[in-house]
C-alpha positions as a Markdown table, in Angstrom:
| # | Residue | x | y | z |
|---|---|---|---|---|
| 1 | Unk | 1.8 | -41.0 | 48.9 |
| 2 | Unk | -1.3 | -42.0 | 49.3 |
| 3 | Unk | -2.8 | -45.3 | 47.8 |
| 4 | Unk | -6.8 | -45.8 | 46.9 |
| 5 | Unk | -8.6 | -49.1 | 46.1 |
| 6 | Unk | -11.6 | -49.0 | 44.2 |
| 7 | Unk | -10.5 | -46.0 | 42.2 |
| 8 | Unk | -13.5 | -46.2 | 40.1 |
| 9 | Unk | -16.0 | -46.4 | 42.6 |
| 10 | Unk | -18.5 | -44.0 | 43.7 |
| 11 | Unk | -16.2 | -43.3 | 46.5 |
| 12 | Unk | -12.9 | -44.3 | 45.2 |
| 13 | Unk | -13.2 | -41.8 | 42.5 |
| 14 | Unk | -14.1 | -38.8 | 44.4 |
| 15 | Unk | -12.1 | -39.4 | 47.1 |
| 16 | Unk | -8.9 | -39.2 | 44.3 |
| 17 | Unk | -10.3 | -36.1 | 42.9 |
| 18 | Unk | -10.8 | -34.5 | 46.2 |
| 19 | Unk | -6.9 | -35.9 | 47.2 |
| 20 | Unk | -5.2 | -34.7 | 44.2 |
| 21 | Unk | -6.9 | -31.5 | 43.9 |
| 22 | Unk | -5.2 | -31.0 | 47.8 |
| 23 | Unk | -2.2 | -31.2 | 46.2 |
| 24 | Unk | -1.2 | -35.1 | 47.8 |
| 25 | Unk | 0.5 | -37.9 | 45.8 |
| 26 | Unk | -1.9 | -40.2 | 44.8 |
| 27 | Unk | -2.2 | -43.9 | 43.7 |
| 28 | Unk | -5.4 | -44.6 | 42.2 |
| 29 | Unk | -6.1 | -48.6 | 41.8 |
| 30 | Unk | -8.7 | -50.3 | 39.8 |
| 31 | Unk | -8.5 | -54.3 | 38.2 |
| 32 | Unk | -9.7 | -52.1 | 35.0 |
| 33 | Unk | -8.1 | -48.7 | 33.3 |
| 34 | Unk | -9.5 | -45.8 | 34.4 |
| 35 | Unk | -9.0 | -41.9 | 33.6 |
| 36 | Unk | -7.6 | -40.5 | 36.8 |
| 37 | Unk | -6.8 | -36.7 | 37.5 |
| 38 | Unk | -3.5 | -35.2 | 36.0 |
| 39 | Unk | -0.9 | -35.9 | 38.6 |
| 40 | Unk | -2.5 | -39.4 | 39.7 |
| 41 | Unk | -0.8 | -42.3 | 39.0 |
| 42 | Unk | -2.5 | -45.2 | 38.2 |
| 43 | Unk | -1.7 | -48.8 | 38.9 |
| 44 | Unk | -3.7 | -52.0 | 38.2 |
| 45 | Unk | -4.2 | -54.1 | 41.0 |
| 46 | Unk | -7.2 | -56.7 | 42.2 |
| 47 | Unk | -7.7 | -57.0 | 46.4 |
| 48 | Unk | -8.8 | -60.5 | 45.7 |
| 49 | Unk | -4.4 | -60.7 | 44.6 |
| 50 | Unk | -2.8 | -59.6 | 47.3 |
| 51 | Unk | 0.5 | -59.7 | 45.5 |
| 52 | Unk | -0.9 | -57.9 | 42.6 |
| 53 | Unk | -1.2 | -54.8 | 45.1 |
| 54 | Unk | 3.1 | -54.8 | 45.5 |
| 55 | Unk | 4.0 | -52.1 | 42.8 |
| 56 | Unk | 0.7 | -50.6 | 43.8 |
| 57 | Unk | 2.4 | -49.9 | 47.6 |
| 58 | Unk | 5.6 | -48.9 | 47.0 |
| 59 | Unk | 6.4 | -45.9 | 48.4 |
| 60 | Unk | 3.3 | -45.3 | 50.0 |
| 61 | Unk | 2.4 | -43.9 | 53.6 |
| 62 | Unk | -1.6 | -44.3 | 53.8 |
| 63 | Unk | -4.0 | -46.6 | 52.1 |
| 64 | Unk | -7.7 | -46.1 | 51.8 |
| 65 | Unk | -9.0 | -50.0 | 51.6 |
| 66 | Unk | -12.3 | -51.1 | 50.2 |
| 67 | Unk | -14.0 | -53.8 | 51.4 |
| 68 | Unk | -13.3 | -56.0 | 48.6 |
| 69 | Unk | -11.9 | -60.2 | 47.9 |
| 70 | Unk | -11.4 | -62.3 | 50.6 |
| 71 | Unk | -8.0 | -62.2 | 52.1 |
| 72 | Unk | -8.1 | -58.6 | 53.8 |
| 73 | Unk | -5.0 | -60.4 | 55.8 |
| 74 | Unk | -2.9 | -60.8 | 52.9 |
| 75 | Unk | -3.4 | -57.5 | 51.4 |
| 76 | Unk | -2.6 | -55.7 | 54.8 |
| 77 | Unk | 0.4 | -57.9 | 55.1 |
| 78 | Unk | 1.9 | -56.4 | 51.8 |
| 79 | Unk | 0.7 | -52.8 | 52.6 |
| 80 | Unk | 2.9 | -53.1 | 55.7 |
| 81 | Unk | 6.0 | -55.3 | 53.9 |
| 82 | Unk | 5.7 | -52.2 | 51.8 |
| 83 | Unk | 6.1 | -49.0 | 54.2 |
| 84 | Unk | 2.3 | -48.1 | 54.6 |
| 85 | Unk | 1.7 | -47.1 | 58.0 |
| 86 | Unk | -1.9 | -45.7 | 57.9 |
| 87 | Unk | -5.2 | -47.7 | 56.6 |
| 88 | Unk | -8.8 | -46.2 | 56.3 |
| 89 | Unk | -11.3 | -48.6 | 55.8 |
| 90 | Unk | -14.2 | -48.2 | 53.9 |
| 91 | Unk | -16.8 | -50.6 | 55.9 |
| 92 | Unk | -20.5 | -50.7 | 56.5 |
| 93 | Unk | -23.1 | -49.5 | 59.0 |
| 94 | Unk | -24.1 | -53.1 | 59.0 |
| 95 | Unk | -21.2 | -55.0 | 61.1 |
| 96 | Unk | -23.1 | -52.8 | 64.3 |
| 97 | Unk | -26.5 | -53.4 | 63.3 |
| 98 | Unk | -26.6 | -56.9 | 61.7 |
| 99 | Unk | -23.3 | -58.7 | 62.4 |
| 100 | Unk | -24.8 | -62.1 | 61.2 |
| 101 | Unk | -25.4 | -60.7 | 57.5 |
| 102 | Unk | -22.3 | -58.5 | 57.2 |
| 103 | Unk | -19.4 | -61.0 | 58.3 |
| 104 | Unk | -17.4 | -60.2 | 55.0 |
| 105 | Unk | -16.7 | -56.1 | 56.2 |
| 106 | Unk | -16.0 | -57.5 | 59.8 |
| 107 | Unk | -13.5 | -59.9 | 58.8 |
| 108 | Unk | -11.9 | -56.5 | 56.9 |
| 109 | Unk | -12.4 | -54.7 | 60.3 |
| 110 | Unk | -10.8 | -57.7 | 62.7 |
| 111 | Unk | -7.8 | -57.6 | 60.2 |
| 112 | Unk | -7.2 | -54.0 | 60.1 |
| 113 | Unk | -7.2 | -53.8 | 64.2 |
| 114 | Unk | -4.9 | -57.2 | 64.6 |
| 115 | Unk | -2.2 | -55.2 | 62.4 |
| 116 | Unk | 0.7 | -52.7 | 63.9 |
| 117 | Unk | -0.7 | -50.0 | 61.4 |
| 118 | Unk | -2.2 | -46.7 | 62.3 |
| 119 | Unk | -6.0 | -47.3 | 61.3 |
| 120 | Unk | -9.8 | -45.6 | 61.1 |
| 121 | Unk | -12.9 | -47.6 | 60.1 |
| 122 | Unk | -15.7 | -45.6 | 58.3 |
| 123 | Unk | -18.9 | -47.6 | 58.5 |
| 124 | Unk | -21.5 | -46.1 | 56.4 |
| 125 | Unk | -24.9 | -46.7 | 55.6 |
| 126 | Unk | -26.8 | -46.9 | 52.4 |
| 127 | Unk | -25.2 | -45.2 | 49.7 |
| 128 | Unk | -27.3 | -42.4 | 47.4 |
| 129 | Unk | -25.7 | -44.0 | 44.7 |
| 130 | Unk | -27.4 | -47.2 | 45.4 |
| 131 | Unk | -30.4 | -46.1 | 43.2 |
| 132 | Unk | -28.6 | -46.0 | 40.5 |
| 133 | Unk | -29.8 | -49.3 | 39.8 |
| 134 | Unk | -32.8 | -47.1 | 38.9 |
| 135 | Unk | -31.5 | -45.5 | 36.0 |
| 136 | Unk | -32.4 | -47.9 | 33.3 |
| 137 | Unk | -36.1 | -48.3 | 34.5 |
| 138 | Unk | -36.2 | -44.3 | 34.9 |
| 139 | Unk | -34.6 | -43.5 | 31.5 |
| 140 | Unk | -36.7 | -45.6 | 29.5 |
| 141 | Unk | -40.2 | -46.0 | 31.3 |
| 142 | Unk | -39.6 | -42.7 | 34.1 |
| 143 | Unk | -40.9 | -45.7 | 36.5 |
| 144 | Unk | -39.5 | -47.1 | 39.6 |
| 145 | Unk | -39.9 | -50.4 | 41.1 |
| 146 | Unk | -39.1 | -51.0 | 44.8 |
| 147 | Unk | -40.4 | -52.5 | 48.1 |
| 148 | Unk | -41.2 | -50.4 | 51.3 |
| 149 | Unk | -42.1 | -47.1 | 49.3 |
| 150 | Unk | -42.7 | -45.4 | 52.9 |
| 151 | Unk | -39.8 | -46.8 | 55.0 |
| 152 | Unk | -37.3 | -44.1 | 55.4 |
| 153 | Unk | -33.0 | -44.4 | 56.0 |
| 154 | Unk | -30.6 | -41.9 | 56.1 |
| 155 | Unk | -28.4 | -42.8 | 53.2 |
| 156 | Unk | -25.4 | -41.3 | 52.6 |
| 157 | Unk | -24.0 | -39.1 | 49.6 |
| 158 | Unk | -21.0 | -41.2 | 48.7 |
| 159 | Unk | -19.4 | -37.5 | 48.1 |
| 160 | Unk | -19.4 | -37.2 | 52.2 |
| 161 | Unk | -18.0 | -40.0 | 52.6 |
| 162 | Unk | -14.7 | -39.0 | 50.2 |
| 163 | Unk | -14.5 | -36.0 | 52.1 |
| 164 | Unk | -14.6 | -37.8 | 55.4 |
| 165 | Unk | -12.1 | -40.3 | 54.1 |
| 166 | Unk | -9.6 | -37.5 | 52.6 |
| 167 | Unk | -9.5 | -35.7 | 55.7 |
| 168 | Unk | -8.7 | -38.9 | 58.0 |
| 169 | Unk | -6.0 | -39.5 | 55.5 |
| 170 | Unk | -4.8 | -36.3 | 55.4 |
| 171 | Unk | -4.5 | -35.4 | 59.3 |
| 172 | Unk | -2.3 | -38.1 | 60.7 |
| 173 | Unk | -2.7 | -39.3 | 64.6 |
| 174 | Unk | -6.0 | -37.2 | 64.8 |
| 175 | Unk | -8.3 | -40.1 | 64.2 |
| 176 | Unk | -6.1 | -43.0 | 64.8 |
| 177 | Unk | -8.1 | -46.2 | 66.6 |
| 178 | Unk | -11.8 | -44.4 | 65.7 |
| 179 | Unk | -14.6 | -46.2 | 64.4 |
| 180 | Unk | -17.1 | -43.6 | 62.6 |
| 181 | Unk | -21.3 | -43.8 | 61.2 |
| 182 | Unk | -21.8 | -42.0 | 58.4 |
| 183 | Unk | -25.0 | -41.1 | 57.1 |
| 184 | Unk | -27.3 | -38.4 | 56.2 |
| 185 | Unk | -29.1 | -36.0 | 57.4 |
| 186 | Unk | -32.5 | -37.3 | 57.9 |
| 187 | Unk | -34.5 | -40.3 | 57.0 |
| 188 | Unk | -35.9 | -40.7 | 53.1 |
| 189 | Unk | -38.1 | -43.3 | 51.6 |
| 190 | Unk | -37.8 | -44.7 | 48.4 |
| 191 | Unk | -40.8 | -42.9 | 47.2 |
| 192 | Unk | -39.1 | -39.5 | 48.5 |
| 193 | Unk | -36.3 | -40.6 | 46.5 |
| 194 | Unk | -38.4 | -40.7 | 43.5 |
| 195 | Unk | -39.9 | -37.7 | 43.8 |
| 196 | Unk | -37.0 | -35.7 | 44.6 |
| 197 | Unk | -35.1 | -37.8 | 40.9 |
| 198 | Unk | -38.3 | -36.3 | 39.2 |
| 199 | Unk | -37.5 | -32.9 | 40.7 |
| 200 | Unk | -34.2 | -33.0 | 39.7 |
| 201 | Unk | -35.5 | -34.0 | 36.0 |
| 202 | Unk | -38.6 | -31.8 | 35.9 |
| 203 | Unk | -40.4 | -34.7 | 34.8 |
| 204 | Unk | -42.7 | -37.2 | 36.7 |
| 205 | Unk | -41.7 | -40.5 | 37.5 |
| 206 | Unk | -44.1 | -43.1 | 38.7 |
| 207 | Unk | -43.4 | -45.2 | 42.0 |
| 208 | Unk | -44.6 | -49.0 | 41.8 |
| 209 | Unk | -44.0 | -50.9 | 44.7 |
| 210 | Unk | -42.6 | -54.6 | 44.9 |
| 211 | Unk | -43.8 | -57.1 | 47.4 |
| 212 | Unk | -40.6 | -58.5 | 49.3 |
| 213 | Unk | -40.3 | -61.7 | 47.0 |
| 214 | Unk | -40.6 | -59.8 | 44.1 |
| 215 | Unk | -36.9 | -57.6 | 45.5 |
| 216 | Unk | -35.5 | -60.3 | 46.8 |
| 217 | Unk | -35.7 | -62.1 | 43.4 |
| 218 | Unk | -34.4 | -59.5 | 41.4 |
| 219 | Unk | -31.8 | -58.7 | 44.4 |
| 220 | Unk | -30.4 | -62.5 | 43.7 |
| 221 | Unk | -29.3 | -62.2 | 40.1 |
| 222 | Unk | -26.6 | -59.6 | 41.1 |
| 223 | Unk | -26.0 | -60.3 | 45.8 |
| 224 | Unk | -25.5 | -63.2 | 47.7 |
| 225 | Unk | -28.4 | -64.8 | 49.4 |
| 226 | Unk | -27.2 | -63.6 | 53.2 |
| 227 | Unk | -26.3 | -60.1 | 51.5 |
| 228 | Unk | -29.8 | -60.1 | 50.4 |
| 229 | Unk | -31.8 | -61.4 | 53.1 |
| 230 | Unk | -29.5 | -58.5 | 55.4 |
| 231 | Unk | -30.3 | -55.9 | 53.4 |
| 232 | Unk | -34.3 | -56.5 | 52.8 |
| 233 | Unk | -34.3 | -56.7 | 56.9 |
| 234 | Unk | -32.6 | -53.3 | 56.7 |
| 235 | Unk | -35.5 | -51.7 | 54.1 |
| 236 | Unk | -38.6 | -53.2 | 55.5 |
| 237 | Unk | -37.3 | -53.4 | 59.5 |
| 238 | Unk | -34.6 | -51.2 | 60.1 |
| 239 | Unk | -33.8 | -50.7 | 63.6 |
| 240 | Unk | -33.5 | -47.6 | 64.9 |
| 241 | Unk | -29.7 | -47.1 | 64.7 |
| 242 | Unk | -30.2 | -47.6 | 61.5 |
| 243 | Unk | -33.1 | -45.1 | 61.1 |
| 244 | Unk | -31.2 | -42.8 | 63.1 |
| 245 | Unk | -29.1 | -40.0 | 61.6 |
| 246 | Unk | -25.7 | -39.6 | 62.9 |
| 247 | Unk | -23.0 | -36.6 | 63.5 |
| 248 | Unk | -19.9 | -38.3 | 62.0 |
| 249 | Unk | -19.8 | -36.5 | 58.5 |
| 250 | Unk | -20.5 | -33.3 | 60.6 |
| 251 | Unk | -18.2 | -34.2 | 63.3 |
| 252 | Unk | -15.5 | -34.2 | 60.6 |
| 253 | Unk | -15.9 | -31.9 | 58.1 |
| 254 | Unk | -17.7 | -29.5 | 60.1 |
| 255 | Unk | -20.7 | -28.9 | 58.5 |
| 256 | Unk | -24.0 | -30.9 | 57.9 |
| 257 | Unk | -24.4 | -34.4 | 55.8 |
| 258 | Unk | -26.1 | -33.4 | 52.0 |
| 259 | Unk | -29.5 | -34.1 | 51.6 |
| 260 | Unk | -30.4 | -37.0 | 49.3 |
| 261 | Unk | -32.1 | -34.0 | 47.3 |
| 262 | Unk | -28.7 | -32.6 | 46.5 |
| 263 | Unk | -26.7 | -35.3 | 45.6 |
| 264 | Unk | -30.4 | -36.4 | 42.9 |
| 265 | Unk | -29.8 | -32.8 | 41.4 |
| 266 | Unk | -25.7 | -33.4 | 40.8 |
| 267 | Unk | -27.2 | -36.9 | 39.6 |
| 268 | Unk | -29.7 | -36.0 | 37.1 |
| 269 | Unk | -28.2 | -36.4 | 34.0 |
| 270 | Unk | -27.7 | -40.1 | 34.9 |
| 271 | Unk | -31.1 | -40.9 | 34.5 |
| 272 | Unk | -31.8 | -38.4 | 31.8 |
């Protein structure tokens, strides 16, 4: 059996689909309800309760861990009290490229290595799914505010990243001790990322762009001030391993990274 964190996540909740249509035993886990795929069980369970995560683990093999709470110890102390002898952990391009603003993911990756279990790391970058913090603005006004319109990353369809994850867990020994970037294909600005949401819709939508105080302001209501300042250095400076597509979707699932463009048209009705 296999056990997901984060079940209702971007990730998480493709990466369930994507198991339990392979025909694996799943264990979907979420603090809330969620509707999970015939043949799932699901199991309440919060990673910042370690021992909430017990029922959650029994009889399990594999776990795919987000990066979530603050005692990635404790819950990879019951995964292994429990059986589990595989982890995948969902972690962030940003532990390589900006250790001093990502210490929360390397703390999950130094805890994951110190442990006897069989283990993978996926570092990703920027998520597609980030903008759906644009949704609102889009729906209502079909505008966009953000800083660095012309700045361009490779973000990453979170749908890539299920499938990466699905196949680590899925082929046993094959990736065990392996670190892997995952990206996209090519480089996008945020005013690409507009236009290609307004292709998808068939409608305009204007870009305005924010100064950095203005982002960073709005980026404080809902991130911490180091997750912030880490992440505005990323946008406006990015170095160029972080500007730099990589091969490790490819490399896994043999075939290229989506385009940001596909992943806005399977969006769309989001921001309808």
């Amino acid at each position: 059996m296999i056990v997901v964190t984060g079940a209702t996540g971007h990730i998480g909740r493709e990466l369930v689909r994507i198991l339990a249509e392979g025909g694996e035993q799943v264990t979907a886990v979420s603090r809330r309800p969620a509707d999970v795929p015939d043949g799932v069980r699901h199991q309440p369970g919060d990673l910042a309760e370690p021992e909430s995560l017990r029922p959650a683990f029994e009889g399990a093999d594999a776990l795919s861990l987000l990066v979530a709470g603050e005692d990635p110890q404790g819950v990879l102390e019951q995964a292994e009290a429990a059986g589990i002898r595989r982890v995948v952990l969902l972690s962030s391009q940003g532990v390589a490229t900006r250790p001093e603003a990502f210490q929360h993911p390397a703390r999950f990756e130094a805890a994951v290595r110190r442990t006897g279990l069989e283990w993978t790391i996926l570092r990703s970058g920027g998520l597609n799914s980030n903008v759906y913090a644009w949704a609102e603005s889009i729906r209502t006004r079909r505008t966009v505010a953000a800083p660095f319109g012309d700045i361009g990353l490779p973000t990453v369809d979170p749908a890539d990243v299920a499938e990466v994850a699905a196949a680590v867990l899925r082929e046993p020994g094959r990736h065990a001790g392996k670190t892997y970037e995952l990206n996209g294909p090519a480089p996008v600005t945020p005013r690409g990322r507009v236009e290609a949401i307004a292709a998808a819709l068939g409608e305009p939508v204007r870009f305005v762009e924010q100064t950095r105080e203005e982002a960073r302001a709005k980026m404080l209501t809902f991130m911490s001030e180091p997750a912030v300042e880490g992440t505005l250095a990323i946008l406006g400076d990015p170095l160029p391993a972080e500007r730099t597509p990589t091969s490790g979707v490819e490399r896994i699932l043999g075939r290229p990274a989506r385009s940001f463009a596909d992943w806005a048209a399977r969006a769309a009705p989001a921001f309808r």
